[in-house]
C-alpha positions in Angstrom: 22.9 39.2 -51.0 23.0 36.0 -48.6 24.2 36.4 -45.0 27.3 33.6 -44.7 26.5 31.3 -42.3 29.1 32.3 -39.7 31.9 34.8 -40.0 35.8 34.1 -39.0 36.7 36.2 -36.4 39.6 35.7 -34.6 40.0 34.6 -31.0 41.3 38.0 -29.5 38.3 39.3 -30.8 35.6 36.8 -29.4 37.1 37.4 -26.2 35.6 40.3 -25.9 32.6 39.4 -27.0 32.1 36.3 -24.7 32.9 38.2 -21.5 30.1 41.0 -22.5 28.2 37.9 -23.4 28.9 36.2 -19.9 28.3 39.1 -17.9 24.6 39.6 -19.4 25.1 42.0 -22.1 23.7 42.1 -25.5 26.6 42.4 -27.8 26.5 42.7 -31.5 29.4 43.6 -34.3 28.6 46.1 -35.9 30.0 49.1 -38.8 33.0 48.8 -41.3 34.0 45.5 -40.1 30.9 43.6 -41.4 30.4 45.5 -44.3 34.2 45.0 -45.9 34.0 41.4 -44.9 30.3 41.2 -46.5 31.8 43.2 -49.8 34.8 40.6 -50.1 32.3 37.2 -49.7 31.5 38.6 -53.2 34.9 37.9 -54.2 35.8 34.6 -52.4 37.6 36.5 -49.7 35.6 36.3 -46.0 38.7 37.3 -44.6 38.1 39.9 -41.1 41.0 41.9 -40.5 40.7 41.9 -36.3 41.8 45.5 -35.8 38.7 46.7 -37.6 35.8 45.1 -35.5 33.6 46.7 -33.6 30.9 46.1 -31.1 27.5 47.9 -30.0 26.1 46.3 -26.5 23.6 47.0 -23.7 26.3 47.5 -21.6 27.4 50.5 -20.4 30.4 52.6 -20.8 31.2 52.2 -16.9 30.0 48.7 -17.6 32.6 47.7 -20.3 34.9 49.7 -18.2 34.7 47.4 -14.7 34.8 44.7 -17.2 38.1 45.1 -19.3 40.9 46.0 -17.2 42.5 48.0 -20.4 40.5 50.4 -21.8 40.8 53.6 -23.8 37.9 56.5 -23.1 38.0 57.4 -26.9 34.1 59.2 -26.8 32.9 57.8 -23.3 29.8 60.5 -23.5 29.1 59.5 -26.8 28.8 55.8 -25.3 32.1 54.7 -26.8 34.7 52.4 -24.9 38.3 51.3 -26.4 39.0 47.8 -25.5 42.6 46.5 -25.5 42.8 42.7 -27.1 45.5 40.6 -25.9 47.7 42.0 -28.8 46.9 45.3 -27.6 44.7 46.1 -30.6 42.3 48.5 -30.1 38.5 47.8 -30.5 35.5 50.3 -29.8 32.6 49.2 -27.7 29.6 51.4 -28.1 26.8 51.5 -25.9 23.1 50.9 -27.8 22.0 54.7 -28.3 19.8 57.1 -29.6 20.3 60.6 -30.3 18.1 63.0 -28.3 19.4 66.6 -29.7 21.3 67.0 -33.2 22.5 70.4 -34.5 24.3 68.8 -37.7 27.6 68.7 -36.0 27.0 67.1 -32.3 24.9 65.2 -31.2 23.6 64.3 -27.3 22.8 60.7 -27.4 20.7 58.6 -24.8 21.7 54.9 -23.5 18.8 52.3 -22.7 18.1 51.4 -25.8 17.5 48.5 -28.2 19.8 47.5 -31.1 16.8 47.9 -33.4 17.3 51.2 -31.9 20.9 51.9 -32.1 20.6 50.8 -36.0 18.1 52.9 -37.1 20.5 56.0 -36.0 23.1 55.2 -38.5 24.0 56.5 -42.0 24.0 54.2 -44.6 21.7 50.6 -44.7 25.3 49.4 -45.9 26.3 50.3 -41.9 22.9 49.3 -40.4 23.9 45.4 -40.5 25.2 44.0 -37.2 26.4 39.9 -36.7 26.1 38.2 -33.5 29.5 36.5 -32.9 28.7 34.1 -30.7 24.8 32.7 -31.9 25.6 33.4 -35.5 22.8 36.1 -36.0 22.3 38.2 -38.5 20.4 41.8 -38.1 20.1 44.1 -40.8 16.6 45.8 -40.7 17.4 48.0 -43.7 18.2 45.9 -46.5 21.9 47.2 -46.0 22.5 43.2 -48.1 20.7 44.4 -50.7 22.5 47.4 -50.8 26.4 45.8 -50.8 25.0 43.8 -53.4 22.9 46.5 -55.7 26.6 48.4 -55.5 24.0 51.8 -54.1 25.1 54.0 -51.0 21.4 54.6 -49.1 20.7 56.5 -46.2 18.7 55.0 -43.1 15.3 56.5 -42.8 14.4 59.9 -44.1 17.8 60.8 -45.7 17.1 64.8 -44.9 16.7 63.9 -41.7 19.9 61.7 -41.5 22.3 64.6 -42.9 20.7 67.2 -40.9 22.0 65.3 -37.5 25.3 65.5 -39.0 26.2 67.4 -42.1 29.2 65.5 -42.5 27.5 62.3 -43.3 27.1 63.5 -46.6 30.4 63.7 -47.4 30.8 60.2 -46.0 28.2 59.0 -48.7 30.4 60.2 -51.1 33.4 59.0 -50.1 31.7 55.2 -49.6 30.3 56.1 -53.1 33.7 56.6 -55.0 35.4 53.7 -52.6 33.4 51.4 -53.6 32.4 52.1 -56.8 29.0 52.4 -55.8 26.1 54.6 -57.0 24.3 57.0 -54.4 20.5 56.5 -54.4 18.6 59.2 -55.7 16.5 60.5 -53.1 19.8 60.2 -51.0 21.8 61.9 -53.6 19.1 65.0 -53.5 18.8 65.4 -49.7 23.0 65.5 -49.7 22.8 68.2 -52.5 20.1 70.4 -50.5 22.3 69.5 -47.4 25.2 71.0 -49.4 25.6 74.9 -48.1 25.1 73.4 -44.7 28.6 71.7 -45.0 29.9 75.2 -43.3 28.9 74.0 -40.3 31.3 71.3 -39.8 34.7 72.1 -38.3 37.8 72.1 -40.5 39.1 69.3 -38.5 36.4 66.7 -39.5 36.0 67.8 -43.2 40.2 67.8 -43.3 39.6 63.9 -42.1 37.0 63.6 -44.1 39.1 65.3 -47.8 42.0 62.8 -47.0 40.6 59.6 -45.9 38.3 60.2 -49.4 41.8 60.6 -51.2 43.1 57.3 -50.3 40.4 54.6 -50.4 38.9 56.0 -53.9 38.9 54.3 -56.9 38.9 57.1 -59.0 40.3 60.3 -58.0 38.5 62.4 -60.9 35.1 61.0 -59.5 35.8 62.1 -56.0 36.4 65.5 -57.1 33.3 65.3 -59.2 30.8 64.3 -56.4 32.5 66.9 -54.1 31.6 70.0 -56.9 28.2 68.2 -57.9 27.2 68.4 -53.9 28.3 71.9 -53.5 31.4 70.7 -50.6 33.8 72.3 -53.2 32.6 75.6 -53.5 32.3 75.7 -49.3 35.7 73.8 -48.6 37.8 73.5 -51.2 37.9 75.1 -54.7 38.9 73.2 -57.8 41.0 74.2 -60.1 40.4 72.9 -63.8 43.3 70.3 -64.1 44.8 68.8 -66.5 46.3 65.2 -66.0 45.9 61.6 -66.6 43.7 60.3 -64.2 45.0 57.1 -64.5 48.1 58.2 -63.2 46.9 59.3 -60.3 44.6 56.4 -59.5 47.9 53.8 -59.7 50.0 55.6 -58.0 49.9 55.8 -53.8 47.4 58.2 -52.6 49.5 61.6 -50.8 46.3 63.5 -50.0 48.8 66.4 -49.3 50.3 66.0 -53.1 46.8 65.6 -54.9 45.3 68.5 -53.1 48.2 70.1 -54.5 47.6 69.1 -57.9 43.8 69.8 -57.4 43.7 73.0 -55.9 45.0 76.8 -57.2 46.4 77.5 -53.5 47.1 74.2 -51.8 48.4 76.0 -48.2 45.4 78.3 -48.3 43.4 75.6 -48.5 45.1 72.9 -46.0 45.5 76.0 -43.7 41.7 76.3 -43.7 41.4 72.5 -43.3 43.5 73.0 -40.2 46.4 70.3 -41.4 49.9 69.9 -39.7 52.2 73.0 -40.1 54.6 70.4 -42.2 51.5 69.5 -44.0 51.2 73.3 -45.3 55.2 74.0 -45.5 54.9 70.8 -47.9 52.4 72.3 -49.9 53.9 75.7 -49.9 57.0 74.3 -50.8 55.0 72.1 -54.3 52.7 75.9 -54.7 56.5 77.9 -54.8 58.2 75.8 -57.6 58.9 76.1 -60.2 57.5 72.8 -61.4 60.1 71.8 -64.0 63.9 72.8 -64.5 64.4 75.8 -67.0 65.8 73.2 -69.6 67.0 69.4 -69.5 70.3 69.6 -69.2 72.7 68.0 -66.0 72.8 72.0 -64.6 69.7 73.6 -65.2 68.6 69.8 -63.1 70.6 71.0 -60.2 70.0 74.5 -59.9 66.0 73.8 -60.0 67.1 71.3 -57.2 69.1 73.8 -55.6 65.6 76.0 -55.5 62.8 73.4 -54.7 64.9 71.6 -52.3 63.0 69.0 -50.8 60.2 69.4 -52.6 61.9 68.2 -55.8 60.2 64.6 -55.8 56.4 66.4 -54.9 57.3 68.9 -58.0 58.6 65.6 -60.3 55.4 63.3 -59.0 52.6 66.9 -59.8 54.5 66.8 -63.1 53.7 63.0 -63.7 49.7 63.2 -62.9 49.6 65.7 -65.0 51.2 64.4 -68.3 50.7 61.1 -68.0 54.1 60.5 -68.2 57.5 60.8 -66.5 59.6 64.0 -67.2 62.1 63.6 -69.4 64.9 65.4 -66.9 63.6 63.3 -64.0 66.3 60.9 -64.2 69.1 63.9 -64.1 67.6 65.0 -60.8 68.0 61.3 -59.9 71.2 60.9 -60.9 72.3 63.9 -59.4 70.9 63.0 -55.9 72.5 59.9 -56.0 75.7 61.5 -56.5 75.4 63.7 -53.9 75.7 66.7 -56.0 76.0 69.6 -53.5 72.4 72.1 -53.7 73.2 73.9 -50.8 75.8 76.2 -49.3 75.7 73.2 -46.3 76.9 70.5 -48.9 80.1 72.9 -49.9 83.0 71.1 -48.7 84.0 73.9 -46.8 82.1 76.3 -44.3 82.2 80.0 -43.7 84.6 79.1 -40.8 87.2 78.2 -43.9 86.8 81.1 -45.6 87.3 83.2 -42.9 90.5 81.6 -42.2 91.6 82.7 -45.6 91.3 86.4 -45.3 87.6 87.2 -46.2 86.3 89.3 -43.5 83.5 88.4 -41.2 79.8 89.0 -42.0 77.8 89.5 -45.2 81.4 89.0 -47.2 81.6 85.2 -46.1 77.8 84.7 -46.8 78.5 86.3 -50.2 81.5 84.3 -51.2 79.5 81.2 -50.1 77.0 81.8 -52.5 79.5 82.4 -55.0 80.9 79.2 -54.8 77.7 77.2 -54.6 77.4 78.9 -57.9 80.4 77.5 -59.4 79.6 74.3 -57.8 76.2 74.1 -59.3 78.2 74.7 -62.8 80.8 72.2 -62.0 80.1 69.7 -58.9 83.8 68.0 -59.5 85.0 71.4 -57.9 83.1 70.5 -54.2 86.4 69.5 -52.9 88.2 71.5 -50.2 91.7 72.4 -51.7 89.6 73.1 -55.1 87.4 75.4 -53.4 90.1 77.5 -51.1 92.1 77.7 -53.9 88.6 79.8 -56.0 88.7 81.6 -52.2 92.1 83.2 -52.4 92.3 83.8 -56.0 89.8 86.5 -55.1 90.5 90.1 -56.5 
């Protein structure tokens, strides 16, 4: 692949770059942001989104710091700076580094370094290209061009070495692998595989990061799962359940890592309880793993007492029913229908309260919880009976 001759970054962004530049700092940008652009120069798109560029300088984080006048400390000791453009857009300015100690987690990195340097301590060759935004240079010491162009995902150097400073580079290869549609190179692919039992190591936080950002930027969800049990992450993180449903489906439609790990996975809460996710991020998925899936037949009632049970997890349970048939449930537009109405599901959509009831005779306590549940019961049968005069009237004709 050919280097274009200059790429368009926006003002806000060469900003930056010029007073780093003017102040006698090397400054280079580097990661995601050339890559992507590089990818979409195959399609006739060079466009550079300005929230995703980064830079990698001489400078130093107290440097960039007495520089910018807003800044973020988002990894100061790993040598990383956030930089606040004009539009308050956040950039990250890492200081040239090499790492000194690595124990496949952390790493202790050392400043004073080249950007020959600072390249050769990354991943991929696809991530080892840097552009100079202001003298139009181009550095890419590992053929990471030839790379974006073969469609292959290789890593820098000795690729044993590479995952062994930080386990969870090798599910980053994968998820590159399946974003892209890329293949992983072979010696790379066998040092990730070997690397595989070592994937303990990380913390749940970075592999939970790791499971969901891998979710949403594939192109195929079946071939993420697929590299994830071929390099041995499932059986350490998360253990797949044999599925079936159209893939298809569930590469069209938006990607809710919560939902597909749902689909994928035999105990969805164990497992995003492991991965450390948000406490609504398990009650979601506790809520899907409950059910039941479908309502007990198609009809208008059976639709709103399986609403009535599943609650708000009624359009998780409909969209786990589509990836897996390939199709949308028959009763789906019932439960739609049925929402839309406002059909009462719950003793709080009665159109009267326990307050009511006790006003016409029934005695306080479990009685008025009883009688509520009996009339949510005839509601669910009937919903044209959820009016108040209706419903006192079912209240005092009570033996």
């Amino acid at each position: 692949m050919s280097f274009p001759a200059t790429l368009p970054i926006p003002d806000e962004v060469l900003e930056i770059a010029r007073r780093l530049d003017d102040a006698g700092h090397e400054v280079w940008c580097v990661g995601g942001a050339i890559r992507d652009t590089l990818l979409r120069t195959r399609t006739g798109s060079s466009a550079l989104e300005p929230f995703d560029v980064d830079f990698a300088t001489s400078a130093t984080p107290e440097q960039v710091q007495a520089l910018f006048r807003r800044t973020v400390g988002v990894g100061i000791k790993h040598g990383t700076v956030g930089v606040l453009d004009r539009h308050r857009v956040l950039h990250e300015v890492t200081t040239f580094r090499r790492d000194v100690t690595t124990d496949g987690r952390h790493a202790v990195v050392a400043f004073g370094v080249s950007l020959a340097d600072d390249l050769a301590r990354r991943d991929f060759t696809i991530n080892a290209i840097a552009y100079h935004p202001l003298r139009h240079e181009w550095r890419d010491p590992f053929d990471g061009a030839g790379d974006l162009a073969r469609g292959l995902i290789r890593a820098v150097g000795d690729p044993a070495q590479r995952f062994r400073e930080d386990y969870l580079r090798v599910l980053r290869a994968i998820r590159f692998a399946a974003r892209f549609g890329f293949e992983i190179d072979a010696a790379t692919w066998e040092a990730a595989r070997a690397a595989g039992p070592s994937l303990d190591q990380l913390s749940a936080e970075r592999v939970r990061d790791e499971w969901f950002k891998g979710l949403r930027t594939t192109r195929s969800v079946a071939r993420l799962v697929d590299l994830w049990t071929r390099v041995g992450a499932a059986d350490v993180w998360i253990p797949f359940r044999a599925v079936s449903f159209s893939a298809a489906e569930a590469d069209r439609s938006p990607r809710d890592p919560v939902l597909l790990t749902s689909l994928l996975v035999a105990d969805p809460a164990g497992a995003l309880r492991r991965l450390r996710a948000s406490n609504a991020e398990i009650a979601r998925a506790e809520a899907i793993q409950r059910g039941p899936e479908e309502p007990a037949a198609d009809t208008p009632e059976a639709v709103r007492r399986w609403r009535a049970v599943v609650l708000g997890a009624a359009d998780d349970l409909m969209a786990i029913w589509r990836h897996r048939h390939g199709a949308v449930p028959g009763w789906a537009a019932a439960a739609l229908d049925s929402r839309a109405r406002q059909e009462p599901v719950t003793r709080g959509e009665l159109a009267i309260d326990g307050s009511d009831i006790a006003a016409a005779g029934v005695p306080p306590g479990p009685a008025i919880g009883a009688m509520l549940d009996q009339l949510l019961d005839r509601v669910l049968t009937d919903p044209s009976l959820n009016t108040r005069e209706q419903l006192a009237a079912i209240v005092r004709s009570r033996p």
